[in-house]
C-alpha positions in Angstrom: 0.0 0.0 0.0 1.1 3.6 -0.4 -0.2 6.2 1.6 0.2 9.7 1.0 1.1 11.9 3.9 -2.4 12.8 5.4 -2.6 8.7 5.8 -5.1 8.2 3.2 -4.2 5.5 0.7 -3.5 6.4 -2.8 -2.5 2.8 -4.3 -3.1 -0.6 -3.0 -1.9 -4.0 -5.1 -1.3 -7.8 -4.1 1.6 -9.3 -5.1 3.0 -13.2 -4.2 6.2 -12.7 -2.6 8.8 -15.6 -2.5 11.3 -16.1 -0.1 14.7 -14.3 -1.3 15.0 -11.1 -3.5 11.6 -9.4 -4.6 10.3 -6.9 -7.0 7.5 -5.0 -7.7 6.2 -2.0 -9.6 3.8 0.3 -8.4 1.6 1.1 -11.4 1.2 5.2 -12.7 3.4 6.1 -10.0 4.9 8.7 -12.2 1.9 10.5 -12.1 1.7 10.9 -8.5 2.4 14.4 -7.2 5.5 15.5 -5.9 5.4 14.9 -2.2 5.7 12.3 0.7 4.6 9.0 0.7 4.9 5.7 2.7 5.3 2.7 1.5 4.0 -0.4 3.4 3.9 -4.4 3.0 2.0 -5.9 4.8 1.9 -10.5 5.0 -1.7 -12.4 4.6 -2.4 -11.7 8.0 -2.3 -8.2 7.4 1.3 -7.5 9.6 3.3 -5.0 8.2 6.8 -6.6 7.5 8.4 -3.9 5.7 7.8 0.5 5.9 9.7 3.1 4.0 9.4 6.7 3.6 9.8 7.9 0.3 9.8 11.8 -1.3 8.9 12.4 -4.7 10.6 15.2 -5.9 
């Protein structure tokens, strides 16, 4: 999921993750606005595993 900074999500995909080395592409991303955004994976049970903070410039 990516939230933008007020919290509110603004893009939410499933993807099957494998153990090791993972990718993944977050669709039209380009036209989100410049700004700050979180990033968050979350497992089948709906824990976040993984956070990051990202700014578009």
């Amino acid at each position: 999921m990516v939230y933008d900074i007020t919290g509110r999500v603004i893009y939410s995909e499933k993807y099957n993750f494998e153990e090791g080395h993972n990718y993944f592409h977050i669709e039209n991303s380009d036209q989100f606005p410049k700004g700050h955004y979180i990033v968050a994976v979350r497992n089948t049970n709906n824990k976040e595993v993984l956070s990051a903070s990202i700014i578009k410039q």
